[in-house]
N, C-alpha and C positions, 0 to 999 in steps of 0.2 A: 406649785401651779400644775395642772393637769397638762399631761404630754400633749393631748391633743389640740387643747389652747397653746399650748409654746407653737407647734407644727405651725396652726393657722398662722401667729402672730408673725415667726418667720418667714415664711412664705408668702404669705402679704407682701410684706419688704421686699421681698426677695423680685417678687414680678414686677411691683412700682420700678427697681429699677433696674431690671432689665428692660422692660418698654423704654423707659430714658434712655439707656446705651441704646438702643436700638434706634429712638429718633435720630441720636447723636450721628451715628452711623452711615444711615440712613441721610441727612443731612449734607453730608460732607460730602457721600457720591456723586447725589444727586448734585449737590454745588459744581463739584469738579469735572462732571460730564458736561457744563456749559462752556468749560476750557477748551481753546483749541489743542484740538488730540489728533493721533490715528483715531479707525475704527477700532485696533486691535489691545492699544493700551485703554481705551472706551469699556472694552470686554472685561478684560482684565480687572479693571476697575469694580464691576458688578460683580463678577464671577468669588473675587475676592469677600465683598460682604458676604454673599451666603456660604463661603467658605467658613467665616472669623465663627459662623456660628452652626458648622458643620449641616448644613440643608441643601448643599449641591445634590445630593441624589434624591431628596424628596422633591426639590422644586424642578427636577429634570424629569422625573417622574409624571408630573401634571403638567407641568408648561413646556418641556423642551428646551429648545433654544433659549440663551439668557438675552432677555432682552430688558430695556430701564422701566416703561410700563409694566411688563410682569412682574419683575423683582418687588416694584412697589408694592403692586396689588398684593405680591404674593408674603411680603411683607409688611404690611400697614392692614389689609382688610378681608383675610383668609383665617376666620375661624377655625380652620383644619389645620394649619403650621400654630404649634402650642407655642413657635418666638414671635409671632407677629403681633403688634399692636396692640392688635384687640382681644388677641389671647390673652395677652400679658394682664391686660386692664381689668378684663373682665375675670381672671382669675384673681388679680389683688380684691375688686370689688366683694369675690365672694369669700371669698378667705375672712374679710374683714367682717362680713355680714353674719359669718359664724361665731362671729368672738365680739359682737355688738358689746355686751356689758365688760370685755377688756380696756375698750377703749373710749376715750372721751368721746363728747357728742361733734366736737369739732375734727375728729381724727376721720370719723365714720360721716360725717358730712361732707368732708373731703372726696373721699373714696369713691361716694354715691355718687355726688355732683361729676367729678372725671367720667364716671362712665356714662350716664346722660348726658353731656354736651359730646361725647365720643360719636353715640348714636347719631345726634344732629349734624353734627359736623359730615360722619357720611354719610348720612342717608343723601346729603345734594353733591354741587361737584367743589365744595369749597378745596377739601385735600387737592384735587386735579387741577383747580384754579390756580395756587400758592402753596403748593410742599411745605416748602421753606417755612412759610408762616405756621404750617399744620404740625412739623415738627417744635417748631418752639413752643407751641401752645402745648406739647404731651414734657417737653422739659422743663417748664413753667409749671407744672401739672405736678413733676414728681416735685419739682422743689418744695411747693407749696405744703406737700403730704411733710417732707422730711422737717419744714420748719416750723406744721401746726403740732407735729408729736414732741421735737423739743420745747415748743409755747406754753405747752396744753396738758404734757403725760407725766403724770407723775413716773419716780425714775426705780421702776422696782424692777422684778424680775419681766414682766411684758417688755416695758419699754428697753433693755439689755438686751431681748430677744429680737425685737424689730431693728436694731441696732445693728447686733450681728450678721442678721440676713439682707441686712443691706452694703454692710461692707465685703460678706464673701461673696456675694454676688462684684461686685466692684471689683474686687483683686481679679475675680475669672475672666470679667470683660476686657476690664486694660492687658491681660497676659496677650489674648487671644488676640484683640487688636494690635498688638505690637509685632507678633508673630505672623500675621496676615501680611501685616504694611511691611516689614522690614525684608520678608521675604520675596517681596514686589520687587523690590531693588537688585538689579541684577550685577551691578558693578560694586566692587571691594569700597567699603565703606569708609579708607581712607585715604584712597585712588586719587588720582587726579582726573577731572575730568573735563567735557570740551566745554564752549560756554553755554550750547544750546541744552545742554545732559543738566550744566549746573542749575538752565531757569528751569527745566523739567521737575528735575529735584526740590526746588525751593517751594514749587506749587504741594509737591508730593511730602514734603516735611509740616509744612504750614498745613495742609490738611490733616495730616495724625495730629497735629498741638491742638487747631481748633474742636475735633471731634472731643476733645475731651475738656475745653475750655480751659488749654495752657498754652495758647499762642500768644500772649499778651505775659502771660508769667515766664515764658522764656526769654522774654526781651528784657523782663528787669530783673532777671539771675543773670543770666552769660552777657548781655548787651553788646549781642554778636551776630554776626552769621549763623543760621541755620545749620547744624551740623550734624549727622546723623547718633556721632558718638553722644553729643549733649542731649538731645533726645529722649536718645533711651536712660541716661544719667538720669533725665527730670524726671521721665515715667514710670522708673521702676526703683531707684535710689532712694528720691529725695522723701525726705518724713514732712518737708511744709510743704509738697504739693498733695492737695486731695484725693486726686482720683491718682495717684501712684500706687504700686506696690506695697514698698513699704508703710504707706500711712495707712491704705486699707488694713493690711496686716497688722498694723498696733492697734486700730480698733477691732479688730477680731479676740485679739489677746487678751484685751483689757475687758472688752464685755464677758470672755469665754471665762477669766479670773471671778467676775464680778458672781456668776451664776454657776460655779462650778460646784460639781458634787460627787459621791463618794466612785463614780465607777469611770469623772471622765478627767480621772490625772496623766493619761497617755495621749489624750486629744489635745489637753493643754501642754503637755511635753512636745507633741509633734510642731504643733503653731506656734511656739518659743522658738523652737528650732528652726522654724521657716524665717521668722519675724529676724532673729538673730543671722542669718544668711544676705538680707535684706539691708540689716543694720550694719555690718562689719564688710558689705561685700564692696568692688571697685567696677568700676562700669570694665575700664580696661579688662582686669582677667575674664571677666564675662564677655566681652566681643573677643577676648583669642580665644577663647575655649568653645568658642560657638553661641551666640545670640538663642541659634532656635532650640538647641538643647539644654539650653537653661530654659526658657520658657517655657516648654514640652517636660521638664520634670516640675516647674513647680505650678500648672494647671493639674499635673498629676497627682502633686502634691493637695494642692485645694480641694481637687475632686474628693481626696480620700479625708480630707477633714471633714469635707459637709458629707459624707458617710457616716464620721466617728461622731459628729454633731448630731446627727437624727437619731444614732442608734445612741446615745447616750443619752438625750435629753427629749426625743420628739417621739420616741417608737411610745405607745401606748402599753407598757406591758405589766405596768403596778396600778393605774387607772383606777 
């Protein structure tokens, strides 16, 4: 396959879902800022999303002050921030519009359709009408992408590579949100704490589960209280939940095995070793040893795979 069809085909994937984390996100603030709050845990709240995906000084840059209307806007319909929405979309769209004859006519009708009903959707006030609704329709959106390519695509080297770029995308978002949300919490995670701290907490647990569509699957693993250790157990341990760590990371592995070739046996050595850290680790020695320095080494880590990914399989240099 030519480098520059793999590029497209990943990177495609790559933005479909990132705009999903992003509604996902995006979602749950917006849910959570209708809770009774401070103003100041309100802030906190926003200031945290554009932290998870490092845009504090770009969006303080043009807007200033964080406020929940600008975060939105400046998130959902700001052509200028390349994580927003419609960045995101319109960059899958055209990624895919490049590699037309890679993918089936229902992969690439997908893709078109998303960004046309995107335009109609804003051009009125329906997002400003129902968020809520406006975010499930863009995670409806990616699902649909991820389930007409396993329907529809045959499973060669394309399909391995839209694969991949959706799952390292997936490991980068869940780190980041984990490391945003847990460093919210300002008391020792296995403290005791008052009751009013505990229903705060419960609201603030149950929003990281739902943003990733595991508040319903923590209830029938633990069949428990909400606990911060469990958690991170589910989000970054477990191999049957989806959007965790380690499951992303086995599908990285197993696509990166399936398409591997003669120059990228130290890319697939590093993401064994990551996937193996994943697989053999215990949530305990990862919250004594520090939560945020685990997660800050292995976004590190991720980052420098999809480096040794591009330079190995996407740079154009035998073309």
């Amino acid at each position: 396959m030519l480098s520059r069809t793999a590029d497209h085909l990943f990177w495609m994937s790559r933005y479909t879902e990132r705009a999903e984390n992003t509604a996902r996100m995006l979602n749950v603030s917006y849910e959570t800022s209708l809770l009774p709050q401070s103003a100041a845990v309100a802030q906190e709240g926003w200031e945290g999303l554009l932290s998870i995906s490092e845009l504090i000084p770009a969006y303080t840059a043009k807007h200033g002050d964080v406020t929940p209307d600008r975060v939105l806007h400046f998130m959902v319909r700001d052509g200028n921030n390349p994580s927003s929405i419609v960045s995101c979309l319109r960059a899958a769209r055209e990624n895919a519009r490049a590699v037309r004859g890679a993918l089936t006519t229902e992969i690439w009708e997908t893709q078109n359709q998303t960004w046309l009903e995107l335009q109609r959707l804003l051009k009125g006030d329906a997002f400003e009408r129902d968020p809520g609704q406006f975010f499930e329709w863009v995670k409806y959106r990616s699902h649909l992408s991820r389930g007409v390519t396993l329907g529809t695509m045959l499973q060669d080297e394309a399909f391995h590579f839209l694969r991949m770029g959706t799952f390292l995308e997936r490991s980068d978002n869940t780190a980041r949100l984990l490391d945003v949300k847990f460093h919210a919490v300002k008391k020792d995670f296995f403290g005791r704490a008052s009751e009013r701290n505990q229903e705060n907490d419960f609201y603030h647990w149950s929003a990281i589960l739902r943003s990733v569509s595991a508040f319903e699957v923590y209830r029938k693993v633990y069949r428990d209280v909400i606990t911060p250790g469990r958690v991170a157990d589910l989000l970054i341990l477990r191999r049957d939940m989806p959007r965790s760590l380690h499951a992303s990371m086995r599908e990285v592995v197993d696509n990166l095995a399936v398409l591997a070739n003669d120059q990228s046996s130290e890319t697939q050595r590093r993401a064994g070793r990551l996937l193996a850290d994943l697989q053999y680790g215990r949530i305990d020695e990862i919250l004594a040893t520090g939560l945020h320095a685990f997660l800050t080494q292995f976004l590190d880590r991720v980052n420098e795979l999809g480096s040794r990914i591009s330079r190995d399989f996407l740079v154009a240099a035998t073309d």
